[in-house]
C-alpha positions as CSV (number, residue, x, y, z in Angstrom):
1,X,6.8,28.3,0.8
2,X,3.9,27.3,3.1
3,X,1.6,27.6,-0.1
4,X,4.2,25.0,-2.2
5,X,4.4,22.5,1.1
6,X,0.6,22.7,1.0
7,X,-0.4,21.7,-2.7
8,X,3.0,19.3,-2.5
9,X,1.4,17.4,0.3
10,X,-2.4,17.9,-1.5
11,X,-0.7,16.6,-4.8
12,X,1.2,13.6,-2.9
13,X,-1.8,11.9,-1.3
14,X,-3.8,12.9,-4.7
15,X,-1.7,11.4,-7.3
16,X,-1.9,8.1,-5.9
17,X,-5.3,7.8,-5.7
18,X,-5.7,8.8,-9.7
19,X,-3.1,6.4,-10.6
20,X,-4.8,3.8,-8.9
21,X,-7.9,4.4,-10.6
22,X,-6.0,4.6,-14.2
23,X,-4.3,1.2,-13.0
24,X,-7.2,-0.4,-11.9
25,X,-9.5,0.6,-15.0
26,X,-6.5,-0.4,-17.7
27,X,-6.6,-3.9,-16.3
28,X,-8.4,-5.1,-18.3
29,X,-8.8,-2.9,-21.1
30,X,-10.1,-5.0,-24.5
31,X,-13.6,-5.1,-22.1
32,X,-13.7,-1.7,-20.7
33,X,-17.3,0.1,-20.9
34,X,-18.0,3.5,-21.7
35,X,-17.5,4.4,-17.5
36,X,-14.1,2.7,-17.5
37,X,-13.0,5.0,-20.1
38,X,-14.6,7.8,-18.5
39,X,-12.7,6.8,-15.4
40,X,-9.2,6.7,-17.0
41,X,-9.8,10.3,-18.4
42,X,-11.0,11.5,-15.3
43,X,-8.2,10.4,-13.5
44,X,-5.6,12.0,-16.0
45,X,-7.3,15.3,-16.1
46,X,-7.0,15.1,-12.3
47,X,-3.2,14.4,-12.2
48,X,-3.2,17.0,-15.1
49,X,-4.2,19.4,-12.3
50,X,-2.1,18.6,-9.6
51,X,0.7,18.8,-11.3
52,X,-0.1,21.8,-13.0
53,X,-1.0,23.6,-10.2
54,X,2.5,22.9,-8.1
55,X,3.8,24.6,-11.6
56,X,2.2,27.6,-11.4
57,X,3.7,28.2,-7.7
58,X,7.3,27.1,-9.2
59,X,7.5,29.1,-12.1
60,X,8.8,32.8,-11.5
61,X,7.7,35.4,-13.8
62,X,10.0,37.4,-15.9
63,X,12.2,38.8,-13.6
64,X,10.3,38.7,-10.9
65,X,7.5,40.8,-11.9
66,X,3.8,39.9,-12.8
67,X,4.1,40.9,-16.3
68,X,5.0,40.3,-18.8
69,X,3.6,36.8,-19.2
70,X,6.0,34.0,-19.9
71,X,5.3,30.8,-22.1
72,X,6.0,28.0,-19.6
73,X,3.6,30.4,-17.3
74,X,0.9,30.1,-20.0
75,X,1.3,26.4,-20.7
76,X,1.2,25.4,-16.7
77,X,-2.0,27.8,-16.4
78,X,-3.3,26.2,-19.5
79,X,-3.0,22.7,-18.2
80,X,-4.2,23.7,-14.9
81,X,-7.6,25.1,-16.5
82,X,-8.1,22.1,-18.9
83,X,-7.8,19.5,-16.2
84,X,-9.9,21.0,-13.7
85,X,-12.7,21.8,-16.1
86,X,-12.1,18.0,-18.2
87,X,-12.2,16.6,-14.9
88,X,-15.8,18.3,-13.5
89,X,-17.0,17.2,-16.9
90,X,-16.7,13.6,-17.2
91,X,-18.1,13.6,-13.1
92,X,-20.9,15.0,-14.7
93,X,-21.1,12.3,-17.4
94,X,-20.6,9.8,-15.1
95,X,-23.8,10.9,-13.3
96,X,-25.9,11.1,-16.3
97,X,-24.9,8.2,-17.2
98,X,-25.6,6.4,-14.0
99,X,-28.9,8.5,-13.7
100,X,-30.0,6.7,-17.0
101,X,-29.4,3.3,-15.8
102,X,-31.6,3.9,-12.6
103,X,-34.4,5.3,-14.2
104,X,-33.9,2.5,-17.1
105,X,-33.6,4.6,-19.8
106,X,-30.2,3.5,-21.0
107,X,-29.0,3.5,-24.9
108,X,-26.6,1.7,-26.6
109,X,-24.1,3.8,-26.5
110,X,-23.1,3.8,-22.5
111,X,-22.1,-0.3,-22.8
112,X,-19.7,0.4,-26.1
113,X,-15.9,-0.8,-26.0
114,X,-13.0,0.4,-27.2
115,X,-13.6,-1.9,-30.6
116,X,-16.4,1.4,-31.2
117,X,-15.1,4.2,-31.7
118,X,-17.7,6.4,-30.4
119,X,-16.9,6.6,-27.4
120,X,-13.1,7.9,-28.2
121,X,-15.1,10.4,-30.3
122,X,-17.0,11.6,-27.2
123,X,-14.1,11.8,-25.1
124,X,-12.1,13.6,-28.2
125,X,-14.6,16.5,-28.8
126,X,-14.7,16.9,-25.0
127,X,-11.3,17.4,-24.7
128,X,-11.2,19.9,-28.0
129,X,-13.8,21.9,-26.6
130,X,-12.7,22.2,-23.7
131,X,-9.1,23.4,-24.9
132,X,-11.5,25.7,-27.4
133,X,-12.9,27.2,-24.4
134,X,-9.6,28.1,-22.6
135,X,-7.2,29.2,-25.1
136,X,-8.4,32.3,-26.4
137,X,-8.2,33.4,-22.7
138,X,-4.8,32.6,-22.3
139,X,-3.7,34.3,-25.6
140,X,-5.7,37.2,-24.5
141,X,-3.7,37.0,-20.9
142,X,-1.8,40.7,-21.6
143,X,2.2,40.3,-21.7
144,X,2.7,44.1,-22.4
145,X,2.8,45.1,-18.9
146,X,5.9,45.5,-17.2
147,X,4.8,46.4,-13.5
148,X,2.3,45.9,-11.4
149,X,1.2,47.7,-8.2
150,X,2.6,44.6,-6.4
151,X,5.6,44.2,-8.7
152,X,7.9,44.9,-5.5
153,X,6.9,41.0,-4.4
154,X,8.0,38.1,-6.6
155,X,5.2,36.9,-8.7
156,X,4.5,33.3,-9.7
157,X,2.2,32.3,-12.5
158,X,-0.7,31.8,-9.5
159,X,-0.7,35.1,-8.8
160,X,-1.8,35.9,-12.2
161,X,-5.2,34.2,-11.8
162,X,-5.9,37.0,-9.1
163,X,-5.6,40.1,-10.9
164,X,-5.7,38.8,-14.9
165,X,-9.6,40.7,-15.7
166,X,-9.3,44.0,-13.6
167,X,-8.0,45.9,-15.9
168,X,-9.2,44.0,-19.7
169,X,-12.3,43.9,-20.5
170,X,-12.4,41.6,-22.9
171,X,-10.5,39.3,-20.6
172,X,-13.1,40.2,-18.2
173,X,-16.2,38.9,-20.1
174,X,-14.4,36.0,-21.3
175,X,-13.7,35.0,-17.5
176,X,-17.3,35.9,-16.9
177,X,-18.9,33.4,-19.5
178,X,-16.1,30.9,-19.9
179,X,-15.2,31.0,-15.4
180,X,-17.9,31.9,-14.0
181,X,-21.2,31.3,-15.8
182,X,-20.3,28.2,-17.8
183,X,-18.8,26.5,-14.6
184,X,-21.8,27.4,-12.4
185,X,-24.2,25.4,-15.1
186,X,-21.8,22.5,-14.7
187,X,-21.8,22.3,-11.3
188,X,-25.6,23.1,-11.2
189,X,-26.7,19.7,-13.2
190,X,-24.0,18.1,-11.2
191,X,-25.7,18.5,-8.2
192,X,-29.2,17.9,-9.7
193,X,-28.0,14.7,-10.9
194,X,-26.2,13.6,-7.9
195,X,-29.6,14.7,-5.9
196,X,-32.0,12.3,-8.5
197,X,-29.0,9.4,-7.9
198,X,-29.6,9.7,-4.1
199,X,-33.1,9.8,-4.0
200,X,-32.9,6.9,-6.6
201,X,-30.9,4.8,-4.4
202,X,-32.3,5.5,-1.0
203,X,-36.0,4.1,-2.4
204,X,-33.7,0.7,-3.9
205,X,-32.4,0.5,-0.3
206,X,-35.5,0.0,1.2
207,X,-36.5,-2.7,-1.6
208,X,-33.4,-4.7,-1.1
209,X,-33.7,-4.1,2.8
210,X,-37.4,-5.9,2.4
211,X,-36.2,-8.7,0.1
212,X,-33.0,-9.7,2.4
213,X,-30.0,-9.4,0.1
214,X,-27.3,-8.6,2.1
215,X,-24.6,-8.1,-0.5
216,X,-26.7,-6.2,-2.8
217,X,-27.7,-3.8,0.0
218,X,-24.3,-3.4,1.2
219,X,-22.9,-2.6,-2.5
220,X,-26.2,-0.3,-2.9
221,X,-24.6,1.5,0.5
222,X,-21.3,2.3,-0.5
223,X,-22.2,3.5,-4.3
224,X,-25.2,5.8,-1.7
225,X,-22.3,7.0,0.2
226,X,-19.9,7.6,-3.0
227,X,-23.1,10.0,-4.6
228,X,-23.4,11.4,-0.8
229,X,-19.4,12.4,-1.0
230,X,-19.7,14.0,-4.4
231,X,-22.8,15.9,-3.5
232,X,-21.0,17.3,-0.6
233,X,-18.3,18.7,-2.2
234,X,-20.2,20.3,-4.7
235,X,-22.2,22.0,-1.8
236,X,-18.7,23.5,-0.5
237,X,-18.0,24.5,-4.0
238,X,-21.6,26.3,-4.2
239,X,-20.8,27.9,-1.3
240,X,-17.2,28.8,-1.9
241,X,-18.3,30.0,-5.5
242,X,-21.3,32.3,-3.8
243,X,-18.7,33.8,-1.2
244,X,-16.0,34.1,-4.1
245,X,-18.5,35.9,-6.2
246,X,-19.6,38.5,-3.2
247,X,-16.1,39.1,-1.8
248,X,-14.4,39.5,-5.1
249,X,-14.5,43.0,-4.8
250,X,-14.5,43.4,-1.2
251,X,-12.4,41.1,0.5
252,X,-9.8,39.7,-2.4
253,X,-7.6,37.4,-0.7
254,X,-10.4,35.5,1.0
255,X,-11.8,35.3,-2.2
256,X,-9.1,34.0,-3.8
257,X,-8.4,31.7,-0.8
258,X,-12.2,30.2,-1.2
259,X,-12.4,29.8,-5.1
260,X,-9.1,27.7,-4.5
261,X,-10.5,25.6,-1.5
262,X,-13.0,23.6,-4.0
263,X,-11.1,23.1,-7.4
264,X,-7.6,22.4,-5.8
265,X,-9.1,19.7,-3.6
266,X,-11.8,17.8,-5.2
267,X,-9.0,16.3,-8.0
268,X,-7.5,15.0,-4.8
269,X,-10.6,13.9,-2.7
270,X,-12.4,12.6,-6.0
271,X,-10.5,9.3,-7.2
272,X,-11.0,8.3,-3.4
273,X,-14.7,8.8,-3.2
274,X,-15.7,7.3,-6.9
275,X,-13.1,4.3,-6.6
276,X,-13.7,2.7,-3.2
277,X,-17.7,3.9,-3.2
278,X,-18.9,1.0,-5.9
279,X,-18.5,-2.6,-5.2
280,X,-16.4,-3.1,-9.0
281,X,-13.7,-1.2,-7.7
282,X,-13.6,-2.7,-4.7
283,X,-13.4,-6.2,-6.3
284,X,-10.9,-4.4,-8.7
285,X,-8.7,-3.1,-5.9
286,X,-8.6,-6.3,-4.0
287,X,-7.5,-8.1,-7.2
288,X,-4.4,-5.9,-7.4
289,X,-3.5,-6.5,-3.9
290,X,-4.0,-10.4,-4.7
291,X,-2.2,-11.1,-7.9
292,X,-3.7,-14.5,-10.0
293,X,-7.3,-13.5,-10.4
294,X,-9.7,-16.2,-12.0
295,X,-11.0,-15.3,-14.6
296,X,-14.5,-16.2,-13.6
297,X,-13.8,-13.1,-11.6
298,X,-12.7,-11.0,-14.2
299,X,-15.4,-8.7,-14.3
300,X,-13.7,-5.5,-14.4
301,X,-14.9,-3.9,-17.0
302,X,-16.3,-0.9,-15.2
303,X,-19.9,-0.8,-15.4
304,X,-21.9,2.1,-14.7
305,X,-24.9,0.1,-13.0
C-alpha cells in the first residue's frame, strides 16, 4: 500500500502540472507552432503515464496469481509503455528542434500550424510507431502460466514488468531491442542535444551580458536553467539504467527499484521544468491567472526560439 500512496502522491502533484501545460498551449490554438503541438502531446503522453502506472498497482491478476495475464492488465501496461516512450520522444524533438534554431538552421516545417497538416502527420506516425514497437511485446506477454515461484503473494500487473523475459526468449530479445537498446539511443541524442543547447546558450549569455539587455538575459537564464533540469535528469536516468543493467541479475529488487526511479518521475518533474523554464510560458501562465489579456499580448503561440 506504501507503493500505491507513493505513485498516488507522484501522480497528484504530476497531473496538474501536464494539464496546465495542455491548458496553457490550447489557449490559443488557431496560432499554435509546431512546439505548441509538441507540448500538448507531451503533456498527454505524460498523464497517459501517471495514470497508467497507478493501474498497474490496482489491477489484481487472475486470482491472485502472476499468470495468467488479464486484458485490463495488458491494456494498463500498454498505456503505461506508450506514454513513457511518446513522452521521451517528443522531449527529444523538442531539442532538435530548438538546437536548429540556435545554430540557424531552421526549415519550414518547425513554424507550421494546425491549417498544415504536416505536423499532425508527424505526430500521427510517432504515435503509430510507437504503439508498433510495443504491442507485439504485449501479445507475446505468456498467459499460459498458472503459477509462479512467488504465486503465494498477490500479484499486480507491476509485478509483471519484473520477471516477464526470464523465462521467453523471444520476449527476451524483444525487451532487449525494443527496452533496452532502443531507449538507450533515445536518451543518448537526448543528452547530446541538451549538452549542444547549453553550450549554445551559455556563449548567448555572455553576448547579451555585454550588450545590456536585461530581459533578454533573464529569459536566456531561465530557458539555460530549463535545458540544465532536463540534462540532469537524463544523467540519473544514465546512471539508473547503468546500475539497472549490472544488478539485473544480481541484485533484482534494487534493480527494479532504480529502472523505476527515472521513468516514473520525469512525467511528473518534466511539465514543471519545460513550462516555467521559457519566458512564453511564463507570459502564458500569468495570463491565465489574470483573465482579459490584450491581444497585443497574445503571443502564445509557443515558439521554439
Amino acid at each position: 500500500m506504501e507503493i500505491l500512496e507513493m505513485y498516488v502522491f507522484l501522480a497528484a502533484v504530476g497531473l496538474p502540472g501536464n494539464l496546465i501545460m495542455i491548458y496553457i498551449t490550447a489557449k490559443d490554438i488557431e496560432k499554435i507552432t509546431t512546439a505548441g503541438l509538441l507540448i500538448m502531446h507531451f503533456s498527454f503522453a505524460n498523464m497517459m503515464h501517471l495514470v497508467a502506472r497507478i493501474l498497474t498497482l490496482v489491477i489484481p491478476k487472475q486470482g491472485g496469481i502472476c499468470y495468467p495475464v488479464t486484458g485490463p492488465c495488458k491494456v494498463a501496461l500498454f498505456t503505461l509503455f506508450c506514454g513513457r516512450r511518446v513522452s521521451m520522444l517528443l522531449t527529444l524533438l523538442l531539442g532538435v528542434f530548438r538546437l536548429m534554431r540556435l545554430i540557424n538552421r531552421t526549415r519550414k516545417i518547425i513554424n507550421i500550424t494546425p491549417r498544415n497538416k504536416c505536423t499532425h502527420v508527424l505526430l500521427l506516425l510517432l504515435w503509430i510507431a510507437v504503439v508498433c514497437l510495443w504491442l507485439p511485446y504485449i501479445l507475446l506477454i505468456p498467459a499460459h502460466r498458472t503459477s509462479h515461484p512467488n504465486s503465494t503473494e498477490t500479484c499486480t500487473c507491476s509485478i509483471l514488468i519484473s520477471f516477464t523475459d526470464e523465462n521467453d526468449y523471444v520476449i527476451k530479445l524483444f525487451n532487449m531491442l525494443n527496452g533496452t537498446l532502443i531507449q538507450a539511443l533515445v536518451v543518448t541524442l537526448m543528452f547530446y542535444v541538451s549538452i549542444r543547447i547549453v553550450l549554445i546558450l551559455r556563449q548567448h549569455q555572455r553576448t547579451v551580458s555585454a550588450d545590456g539587455a536585461l530581459s533578454r538575459y533573464r529569459s536566456n537564464q531561465r530557458e539555460l536553467n530549463a535545458i540544465k533540469g532536463i540534462t540532469a535528469l537524463l544523467v540519473c536516468f544514465g546512471i539508473c539504467f547503468i546500475i539497472n543493467t549490472v544488478l539485473r541479475n544480481i541484485i533484482t529488487s534494487a534493480s527494479f527499484f532504480c529502472q523505476r526511479l527515472f521513468g516514473d518521475f520525469y512525467p511528473v518533474a518534466s511539465p514543471y521544468i519545460l513550462g516555467f523554464g521559457y519566458q512564453s510560458f511564463r507570459n502564458m501562465f500569468t495570463c491565465v491567472s489574470c483573465n482579459p489579456c490584450k491581444k497585443s499580448n497574445r503571443q502564445h503561440s509557443i515558439t521554439v526560439s
